[in-house]
VODRENVO-469722 format. One record per residue (C-alpha): residue number from 1; residue in one letter; x, y, z. Coordinates in steps of 0.1 Angstrom, whole numbers. Each point is the difference from the previous one (the first is absolute). Layout:
<sites>
  pos  code   east  north     up
  NUM     a      X      Y      Z
...
</sites>
This chain:
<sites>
  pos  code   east  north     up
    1     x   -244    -42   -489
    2     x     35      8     -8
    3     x      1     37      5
    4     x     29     21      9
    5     x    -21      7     29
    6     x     10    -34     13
    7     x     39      3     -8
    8     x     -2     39     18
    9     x    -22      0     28
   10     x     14    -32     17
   11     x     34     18     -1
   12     x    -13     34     10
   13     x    -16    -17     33
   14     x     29    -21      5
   15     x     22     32     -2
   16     x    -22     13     24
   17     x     -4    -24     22
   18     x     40     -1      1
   19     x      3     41     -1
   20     x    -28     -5     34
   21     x     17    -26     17
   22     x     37     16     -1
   23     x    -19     37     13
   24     x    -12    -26     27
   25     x     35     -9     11
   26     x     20     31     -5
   27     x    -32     19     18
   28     x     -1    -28     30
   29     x     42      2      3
   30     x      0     39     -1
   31     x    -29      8     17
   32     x      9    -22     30
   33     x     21     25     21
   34     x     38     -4     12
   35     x      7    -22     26
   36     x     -3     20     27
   37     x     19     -3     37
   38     x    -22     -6     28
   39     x      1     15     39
   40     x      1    -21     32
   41     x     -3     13     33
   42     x     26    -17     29
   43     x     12      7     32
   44     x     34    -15      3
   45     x      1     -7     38
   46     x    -29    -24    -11
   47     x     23    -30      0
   48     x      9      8     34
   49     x    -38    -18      6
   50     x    -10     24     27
   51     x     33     -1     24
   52     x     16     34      9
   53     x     35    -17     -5
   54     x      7    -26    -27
   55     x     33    -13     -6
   56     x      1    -33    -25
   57     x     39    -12     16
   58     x     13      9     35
   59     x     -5     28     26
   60     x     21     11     27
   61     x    -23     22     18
   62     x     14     14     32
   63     x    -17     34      2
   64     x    -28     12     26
   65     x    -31    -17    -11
   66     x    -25     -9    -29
   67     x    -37     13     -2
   68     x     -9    -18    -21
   69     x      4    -33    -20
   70     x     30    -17     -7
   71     x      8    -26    -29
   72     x     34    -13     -6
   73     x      1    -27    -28
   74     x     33    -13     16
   75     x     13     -4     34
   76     x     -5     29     25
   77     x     26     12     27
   78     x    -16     28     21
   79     x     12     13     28
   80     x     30    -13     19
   81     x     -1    -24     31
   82     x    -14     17     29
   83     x    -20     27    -18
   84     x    -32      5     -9
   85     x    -14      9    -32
   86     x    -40      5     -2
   87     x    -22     -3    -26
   88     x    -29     22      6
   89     x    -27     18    -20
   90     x      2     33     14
   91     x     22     21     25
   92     x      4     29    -21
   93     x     -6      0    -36
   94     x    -35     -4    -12
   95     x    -24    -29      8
   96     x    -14      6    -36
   97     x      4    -35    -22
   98     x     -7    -36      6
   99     x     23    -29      1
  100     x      0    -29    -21
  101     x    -17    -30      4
  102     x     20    -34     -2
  103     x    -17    -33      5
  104     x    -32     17      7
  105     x     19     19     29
  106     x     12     35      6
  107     x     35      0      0
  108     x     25     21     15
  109     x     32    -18    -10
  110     x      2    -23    -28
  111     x     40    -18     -5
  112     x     20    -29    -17
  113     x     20     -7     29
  114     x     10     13     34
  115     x     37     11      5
  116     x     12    -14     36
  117     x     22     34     -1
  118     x    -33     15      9
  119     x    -15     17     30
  120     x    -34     -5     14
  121     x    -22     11    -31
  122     x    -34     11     14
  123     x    -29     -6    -17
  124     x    -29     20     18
  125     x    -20     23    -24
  126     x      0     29     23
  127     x    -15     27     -6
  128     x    -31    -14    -24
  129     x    -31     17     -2
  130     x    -32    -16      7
  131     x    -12    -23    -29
  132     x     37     -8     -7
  133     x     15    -33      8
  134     x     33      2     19
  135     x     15    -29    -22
  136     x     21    -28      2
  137     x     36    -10    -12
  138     x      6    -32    -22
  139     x     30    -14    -13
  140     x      4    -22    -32
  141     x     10    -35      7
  142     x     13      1     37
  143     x     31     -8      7
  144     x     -6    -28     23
  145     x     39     -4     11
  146     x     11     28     12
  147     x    -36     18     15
  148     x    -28    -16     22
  149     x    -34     13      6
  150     x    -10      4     35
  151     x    -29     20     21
  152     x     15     25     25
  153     x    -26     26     17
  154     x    -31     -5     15
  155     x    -37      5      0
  156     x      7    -10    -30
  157     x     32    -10    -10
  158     x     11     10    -32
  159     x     25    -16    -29
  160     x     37      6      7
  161     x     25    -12    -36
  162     x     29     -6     22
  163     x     37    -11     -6
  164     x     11    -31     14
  165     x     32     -8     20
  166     x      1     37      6
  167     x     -3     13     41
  168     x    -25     24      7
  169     x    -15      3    -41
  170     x    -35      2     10
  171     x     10     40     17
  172     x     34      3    -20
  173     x     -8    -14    -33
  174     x      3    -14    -24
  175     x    -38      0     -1
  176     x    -32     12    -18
  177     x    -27      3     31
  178     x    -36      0    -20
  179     x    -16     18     30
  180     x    -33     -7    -19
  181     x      4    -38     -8
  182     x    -20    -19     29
  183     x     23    -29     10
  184     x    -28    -23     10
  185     x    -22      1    -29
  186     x     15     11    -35
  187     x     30     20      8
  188     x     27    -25    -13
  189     x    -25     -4    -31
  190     x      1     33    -10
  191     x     37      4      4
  192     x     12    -20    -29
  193     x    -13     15    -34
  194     x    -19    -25    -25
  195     x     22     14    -31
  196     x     30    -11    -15
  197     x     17     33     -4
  198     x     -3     35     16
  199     x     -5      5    -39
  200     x    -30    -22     -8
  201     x    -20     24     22
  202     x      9     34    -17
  203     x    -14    -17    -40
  204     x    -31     21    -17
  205     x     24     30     -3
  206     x     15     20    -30
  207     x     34    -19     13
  208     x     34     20     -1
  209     x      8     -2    -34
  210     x    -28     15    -14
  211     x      2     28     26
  212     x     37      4     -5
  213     x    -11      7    -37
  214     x    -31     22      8
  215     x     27     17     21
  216     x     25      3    -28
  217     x    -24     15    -29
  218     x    -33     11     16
  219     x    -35     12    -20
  220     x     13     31    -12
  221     x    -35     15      0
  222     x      0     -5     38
  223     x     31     10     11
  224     x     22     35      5
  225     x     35      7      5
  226     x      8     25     28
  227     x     33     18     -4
  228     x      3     12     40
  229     x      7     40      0
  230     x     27     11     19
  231     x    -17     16     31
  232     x     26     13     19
  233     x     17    -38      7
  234     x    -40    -11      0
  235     x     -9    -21    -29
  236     x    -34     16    -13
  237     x    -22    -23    -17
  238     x    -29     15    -26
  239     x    -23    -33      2
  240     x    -26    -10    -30
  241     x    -33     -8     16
  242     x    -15    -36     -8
  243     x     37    -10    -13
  244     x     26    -22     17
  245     x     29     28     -1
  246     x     34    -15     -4
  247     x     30     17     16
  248     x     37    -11    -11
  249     x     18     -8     32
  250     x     31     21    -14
  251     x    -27     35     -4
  252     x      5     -1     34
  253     x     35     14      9
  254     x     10     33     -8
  255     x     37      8     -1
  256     x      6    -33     13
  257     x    -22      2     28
  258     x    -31    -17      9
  259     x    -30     20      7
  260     x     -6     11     32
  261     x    -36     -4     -4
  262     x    -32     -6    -25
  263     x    -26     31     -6
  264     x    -26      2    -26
  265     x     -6     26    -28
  266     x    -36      5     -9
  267     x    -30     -9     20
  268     x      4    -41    -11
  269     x      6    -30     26
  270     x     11    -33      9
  271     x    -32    -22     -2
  272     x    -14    -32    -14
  273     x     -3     14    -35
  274     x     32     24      4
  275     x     31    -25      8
  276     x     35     10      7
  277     x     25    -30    -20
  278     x     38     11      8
  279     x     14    -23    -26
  280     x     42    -11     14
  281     x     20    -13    -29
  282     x     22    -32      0
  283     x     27      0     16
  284     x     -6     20     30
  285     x     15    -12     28
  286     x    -12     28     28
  287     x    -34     18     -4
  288     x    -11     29     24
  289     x    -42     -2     13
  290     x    -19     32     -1
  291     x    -31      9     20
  292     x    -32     17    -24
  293     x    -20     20     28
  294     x     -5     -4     36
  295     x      0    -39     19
  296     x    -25    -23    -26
  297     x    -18     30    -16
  298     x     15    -12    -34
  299     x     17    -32      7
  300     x    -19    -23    -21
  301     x      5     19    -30
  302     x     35     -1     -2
  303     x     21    -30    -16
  304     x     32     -6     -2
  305     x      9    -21    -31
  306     x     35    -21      9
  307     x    -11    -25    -28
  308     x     30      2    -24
  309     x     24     -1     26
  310     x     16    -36      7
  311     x     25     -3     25
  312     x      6     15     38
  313     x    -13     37      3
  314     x     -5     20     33
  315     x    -34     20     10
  316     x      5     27     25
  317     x    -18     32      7
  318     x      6     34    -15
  319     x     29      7     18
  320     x     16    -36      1
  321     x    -11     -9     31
  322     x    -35    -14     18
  323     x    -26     23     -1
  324     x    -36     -2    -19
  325     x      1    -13    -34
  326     x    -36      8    -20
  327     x    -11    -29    -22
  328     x      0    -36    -14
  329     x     33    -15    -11
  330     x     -6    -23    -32
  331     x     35    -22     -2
  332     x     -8    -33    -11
  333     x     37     -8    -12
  334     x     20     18     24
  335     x     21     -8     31
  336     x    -16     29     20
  337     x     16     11     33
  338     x    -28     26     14
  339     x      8     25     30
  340     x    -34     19      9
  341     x    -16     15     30
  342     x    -24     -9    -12
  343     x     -8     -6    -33
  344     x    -33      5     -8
  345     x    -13    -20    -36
  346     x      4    -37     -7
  347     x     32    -19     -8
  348     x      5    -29    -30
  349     x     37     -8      0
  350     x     18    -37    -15
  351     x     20      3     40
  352     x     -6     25     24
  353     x     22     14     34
  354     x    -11     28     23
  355     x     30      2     24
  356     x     -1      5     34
  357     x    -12     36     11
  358     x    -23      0    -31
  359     x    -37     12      7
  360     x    -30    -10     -9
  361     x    -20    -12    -31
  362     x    -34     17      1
  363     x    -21    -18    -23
  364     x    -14     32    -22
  365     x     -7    -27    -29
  366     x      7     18    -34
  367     x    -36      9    -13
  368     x      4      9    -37
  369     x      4    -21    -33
  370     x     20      8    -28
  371     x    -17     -2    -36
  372     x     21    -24    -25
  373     x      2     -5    -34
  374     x     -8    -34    -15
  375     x     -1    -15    -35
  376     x    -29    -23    -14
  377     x     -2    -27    -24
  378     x     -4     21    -35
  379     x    -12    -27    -13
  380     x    -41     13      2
  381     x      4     29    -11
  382     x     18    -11    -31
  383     x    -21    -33     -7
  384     x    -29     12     -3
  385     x     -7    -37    -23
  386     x    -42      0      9
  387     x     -2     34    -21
  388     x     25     -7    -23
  389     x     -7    -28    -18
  390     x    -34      3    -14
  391     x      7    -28    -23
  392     x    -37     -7     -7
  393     x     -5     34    -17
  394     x     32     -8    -21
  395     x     -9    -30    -12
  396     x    -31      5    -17
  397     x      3    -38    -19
  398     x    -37     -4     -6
  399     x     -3     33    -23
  400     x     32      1    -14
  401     x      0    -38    -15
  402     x    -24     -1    -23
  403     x     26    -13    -19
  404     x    -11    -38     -5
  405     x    -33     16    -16
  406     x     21     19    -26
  407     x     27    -29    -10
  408     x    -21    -24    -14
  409     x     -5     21    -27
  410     x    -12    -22    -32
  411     x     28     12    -25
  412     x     34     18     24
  413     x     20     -2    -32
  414     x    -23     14    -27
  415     x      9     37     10
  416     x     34     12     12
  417     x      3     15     31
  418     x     -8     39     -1
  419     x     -7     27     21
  420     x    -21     18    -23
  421     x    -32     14     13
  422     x    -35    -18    -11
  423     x    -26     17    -18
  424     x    -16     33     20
  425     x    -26    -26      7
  426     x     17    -23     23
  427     x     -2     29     34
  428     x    -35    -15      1
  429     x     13    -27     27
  430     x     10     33     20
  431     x    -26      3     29
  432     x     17    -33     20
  433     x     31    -18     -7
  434     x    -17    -29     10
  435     x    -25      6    -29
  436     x     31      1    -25
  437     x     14    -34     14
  438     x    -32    -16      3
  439     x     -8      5    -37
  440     x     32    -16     -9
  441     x    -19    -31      4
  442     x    -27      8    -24
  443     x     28     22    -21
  444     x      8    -29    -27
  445     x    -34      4    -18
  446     x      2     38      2
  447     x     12     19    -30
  448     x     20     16     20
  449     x     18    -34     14
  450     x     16     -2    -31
  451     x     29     19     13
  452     x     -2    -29     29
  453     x     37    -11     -8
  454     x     12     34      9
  455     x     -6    -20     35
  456     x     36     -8     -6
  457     x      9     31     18
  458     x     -7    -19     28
  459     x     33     -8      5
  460     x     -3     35     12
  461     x    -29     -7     22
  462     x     19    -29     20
  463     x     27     20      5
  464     x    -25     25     16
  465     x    -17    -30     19
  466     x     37     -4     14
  467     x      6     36      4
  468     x    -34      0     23
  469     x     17    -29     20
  470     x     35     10      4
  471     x    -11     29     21
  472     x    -10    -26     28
  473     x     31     -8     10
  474     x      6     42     -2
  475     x     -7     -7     35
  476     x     24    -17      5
  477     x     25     20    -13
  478     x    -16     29     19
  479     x     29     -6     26
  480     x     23     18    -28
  481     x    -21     26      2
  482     x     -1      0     37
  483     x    -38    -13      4
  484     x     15    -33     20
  485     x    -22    -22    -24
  486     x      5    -35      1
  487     x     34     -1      3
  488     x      4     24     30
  489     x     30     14    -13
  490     x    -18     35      4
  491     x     36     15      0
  492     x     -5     27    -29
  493     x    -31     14     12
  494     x     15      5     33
  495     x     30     20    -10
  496     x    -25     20    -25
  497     x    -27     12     25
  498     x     34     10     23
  499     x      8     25    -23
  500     x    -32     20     -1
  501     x    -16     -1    -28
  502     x    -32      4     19
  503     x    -37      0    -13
  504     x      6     22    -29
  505     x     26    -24    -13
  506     x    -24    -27      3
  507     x    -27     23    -22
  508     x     21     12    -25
  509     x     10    -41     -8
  510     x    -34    -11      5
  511     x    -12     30    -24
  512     x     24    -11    -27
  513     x    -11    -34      2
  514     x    -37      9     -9
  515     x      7     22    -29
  516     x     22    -22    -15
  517     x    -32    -27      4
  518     x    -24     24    -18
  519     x     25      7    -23
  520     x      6    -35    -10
  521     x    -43     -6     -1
  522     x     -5     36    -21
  523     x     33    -18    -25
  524     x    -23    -29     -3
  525     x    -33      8     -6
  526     x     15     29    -28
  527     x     16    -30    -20
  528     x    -32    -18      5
  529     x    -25     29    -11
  530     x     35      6    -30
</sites>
């Protein structure tokens, strides 16, 4: 039956079903919310793998002694011939930490290579508490030319690294003595590492560049700037609980001198949660230590950042000399020439010296992380193509092309095409517009067929068949819209939803979608019922 019901409805549902799907896309790309930054937690002294003192080229160390552990990634000259340099767990620092496990061992002194400008280097783990392994050293790739193993004790003989062609090494030096390496069973074994690379052992970390940027532009939600008071000389710091509180190296000279000392303003503390960064710009070539409260009370909390300087710089104490510094010194990139006594904190440095007269490293390993900003893939949040594209819905085919049933009209000529309304009578197809197209087939004996070649209008029903099909690849397009449809462009939505439109945005839209729909229905069905 060749109604205007078929030439209006099909475009009504098409318009729709268009109207539906584009409130689908813009509400899936504007309700998805802005790409948001998300928060890591790292502790830069992580890389250092568990070894108080990590330098990745060459150290010179010729101070008093190590508890600790020890890993230089290139060739290590400690002590000088004749003296000894120990490598011990405790004497008088703390006993509180673990070293790290190589090879399935605990080891006290990880290198590259030996210098044979060395001393005697003396591995023996003194100090460890009960249920801690005194450890073993192990050097990458031995160098089989210059240095011998050999057994030299008794009951039992341990491991001596020894120079060759040099009188009286084994008790001068150059020589690494693994006091815990048995010479007749494993000792020899154990002595040469299974890696490549001092490196190869220290992987499953953040790395250095990704601290170094953590470093540089911190979660600001989890950090606070202390501006140090002048106190009298004493720098006074006003800490943020549960924050990592960042002091600028420069806060802390007044007048031109350095503080004399570090007191605290409020009832807040160093602690795990409660850090103390003191950030040193580039280009410093000489930074002064501080202590933070009385010998290891707050020396794990306490960082000092050296990680944009490149380049030779000098660590001494407060007042230039060798006296306790308080904290972990993070200086992946510098030349670092440290005097301490001691210095109480880990050490990451590209080359490392302590010169002679130079105390001790107390391993106080730093025990606090630093919160970092990171950005994800926008890409799901903007793409959201599963709820997008709801193609079925818009291509309602079956309904919409009765079209075939309507054409083959007997005589499409005999009346010229018109969109005047049919007798009051023709509404009676009304309850279903499936009843209206279904009739079509029995239309051409129905008085009211006659008008049959008005089916020339559909014309305008293909056009609405195509209308009904060209919002499919709507989908597709979606990406200019930000939805991420097919194409994944996803680019508009993206910069839309940044700008904060928010949910009402997306309601208004949506709401002006769905009366313009009505609207378009109500205009229908009054030219139909006209």
């Amino acid at each position: 039956m060749n109604s205007p019901y078929i030439d209006a409805r099909p475009r009504a549902t098409a318009a729709v079903a268009v109207f539906a799907t584009v409130a689908a896309i813009v509400g899936a790309t504007f309700v998805s919310s802005p790409a948001q930054a998300a928060t890591e937690s790292l502790n830069p002294f992580a890389e250092a793998g568990g070894f108080s003192v990590y330098v990745s080229g060459d150290a010179f160390l010729d101070n008093s002694e190590v508890e600790g552990a020890i890993a230089v990634g290139g060739t290590l000259r400690a002590g000088t011939p004749g003296k000894r340099f120990p490598v011990v767990h405790y004497v008088a620092g703390t006993t509180d930490y673990v070293p790290p496990v190589i090879d399935g061992d605990t080891t006290r002194l990880l290198i590259g290579a030996f210098s044979t400008g060395s001393g005697v280097v003396d591995v023996t783990g003194a100090g460890a508490p009960e249920g801690v392994d005194k450890g073993y050293a192990k050097v990458i790739d031995p160098d089989k030319v210059n240095f011998a193993f050999s057994g030299r004790g008794s009951s039992p003989e341990y491991v001596q690294y020894k120079a060759k062609n040099v009188q009286n090494s084994d008790s001068n030096g150059p020589v690494i003595e693994g006091k815990n390496h048995d010479w007749a069973t494993d000792g020899v074994a154990k002595f040469t590492a299974e890696g490549a690379s001092v490196a190869s052992y220290l992987t499953g970390t953040a790395g250095t560049e990704a601290v170094t940027a953590c470093l540089a532009s911190p979660d600001a939600s989890a950090t606070n700037y202390v501006v140090p008071e002048n106190d009298g000389g004493k720098a006074k710091l006003t800490l943020v609980e549960g924050k990592a509180n960042i002091v600028d190296y420069a806060d802390m000279f007044f007048g031109g001198n350095y503080a004399s000392q570090i007191t605290y303003g409020g009832s807040v503390r160093p602690s795990a949660t409660t850090s103390i960064i003191v950030q040193v710009p580039a280009n410093t070539t000489n930074v002064r230590g501080m202590t933070f409260g009385e010998t290891g009370e707050y020396a794990r909390y306490v960082m000092w950042d050296m990680s944009a300087i490149e380049g030779a710089v000098t660590l001494t104490d407060k007042s230039g000399s060798t006296t306790r510094i308080d904290g972990s010194v993070y200086a992946p990139h510098a030349d670092l020439t440290a005097y301490f006594g001691p210095l109480d904190g880990q050490v990451i440095a590209k080359t490392l010296t302590a010169p002679p007269g130079t105390g001790e490293f107390h391993s106080y390993m730093f025990g606090s992380t630093l919160s970092c900003e990171t950005t994800p893939d926008p890409s799901p949040s903007v793409t959201p193509s599963p709820s997008v594209t709801p193609s079925p819905s818009v291509t309602p085919s079956p309904s919409v092309t009765p079209s075939p049933s309507v054409t083959p009209s007997p005589t499409p000529s005999s009346t010229p095409p018109s969109d005047e309304p049919l007798p009051s009578e023709t509404p009676s197809p009304s309850p279903s517009p499936s009843t209206s197209v279904s009739s079509s087939a029995s239309a051409s004996p129905s008085p009211s067929a006659s008008p049959s070649p008005s089916a020339s209008p559909s014309p305008s029903v293909t056009p609405s068949v195509e209308a009904s099909a060209t919002p499919e690849p709507s989908s597709s397009e979606g990406g200019s819209l930000g939805s991420g449809g097919e194409n994944g462009s996803g680019s508009g939505g993206a910069a839309l939803s940044e700008t904060g439109f928010g949910e009402a945005w997306v309601g208004w839209l949506a709401t002006a979608f769905v009366v313009a729909g009505a609207m378009l229905i109500g205009g229908a069905r009054r030219r139909n019922r006209a």
